[in-house]
N, C-alpha and C positions, 0 to 999 in steps of 0.2 A: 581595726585598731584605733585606740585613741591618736589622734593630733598634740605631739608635744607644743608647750609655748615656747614662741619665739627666745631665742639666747642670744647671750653674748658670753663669747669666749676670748678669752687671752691671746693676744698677737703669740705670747709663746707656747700655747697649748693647741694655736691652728700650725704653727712651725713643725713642733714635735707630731702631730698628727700627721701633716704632710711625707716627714722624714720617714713615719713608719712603712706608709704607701710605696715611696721611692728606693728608700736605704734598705729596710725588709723586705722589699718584694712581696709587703700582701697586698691580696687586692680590697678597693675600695670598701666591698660588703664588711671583708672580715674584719675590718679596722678600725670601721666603722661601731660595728659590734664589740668589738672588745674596749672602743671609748664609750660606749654607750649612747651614742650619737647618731644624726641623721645620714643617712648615705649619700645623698643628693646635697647635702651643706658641706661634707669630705670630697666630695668628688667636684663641688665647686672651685674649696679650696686647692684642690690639684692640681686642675684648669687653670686656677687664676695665678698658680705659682710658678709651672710651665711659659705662664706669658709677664713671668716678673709683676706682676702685681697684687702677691697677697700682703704685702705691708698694708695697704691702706683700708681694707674690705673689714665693715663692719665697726667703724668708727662711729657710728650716729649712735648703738644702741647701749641700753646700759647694760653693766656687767653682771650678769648672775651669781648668783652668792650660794655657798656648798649646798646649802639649805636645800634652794630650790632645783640645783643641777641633782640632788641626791631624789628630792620628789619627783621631777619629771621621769629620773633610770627608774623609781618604784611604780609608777604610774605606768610608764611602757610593760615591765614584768608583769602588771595584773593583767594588761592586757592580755598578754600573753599566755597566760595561765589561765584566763576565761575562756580562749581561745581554745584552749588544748584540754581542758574542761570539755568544752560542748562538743568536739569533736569526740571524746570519749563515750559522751553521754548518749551520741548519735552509734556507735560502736556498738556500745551495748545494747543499745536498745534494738537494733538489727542483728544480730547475734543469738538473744533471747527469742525473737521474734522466730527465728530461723528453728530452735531448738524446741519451740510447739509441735504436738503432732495435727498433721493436716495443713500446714500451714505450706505448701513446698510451691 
């Protein structure tokens, strides 16, 4: 899978992300997924909310603009889709392979 570029998100959109985590009861993966986000940068943010310190995390970088936060979510989906591609590709092709005769 591709490597997203680095981001920068909203003090209030790492809050709300956190809340989903704590106040919803899901877990990190799903929430991660459903912001479109890294799992290991959610489950940072967790950690560092548990010990009072997600105020300040993430001040040095600049802010991502919809543009690019929309490119990096379309950019993980090809991956994904390349992914589940060649996984098919491989599928079929053993499948087909199986359904020669002689081939057993």
């Amino acid at each position: 899978m591709e490597r997203l570029p680095r981001q920068k998100y909203t003090q209030e959109f790492r809050e709300q992300a956190v809340r989903m985590v704590r106040e919803q009861e899901l877990t990190i993966p799903e929430a991660a997924r459903r912001l479109a986000m890294s799992e290991k940068t959610l489950a940072n943010w967790v950690f560092r909310a548990r010990q009072g310190q997600l105020a300040g995390q993430g001040e040095t970088r600049r802010p991502v603009t919809d543009l690019e936060a929309e490119v990096s979510r379309l950019k993980r989906e090809l991956a994904e889709a390349r992914m589940e591609r060649d996984i098919l590709k491989n599928a079929t092709a053993y499948f087909a392979k199986a359904q020669l005769p002689g081939t057993h």
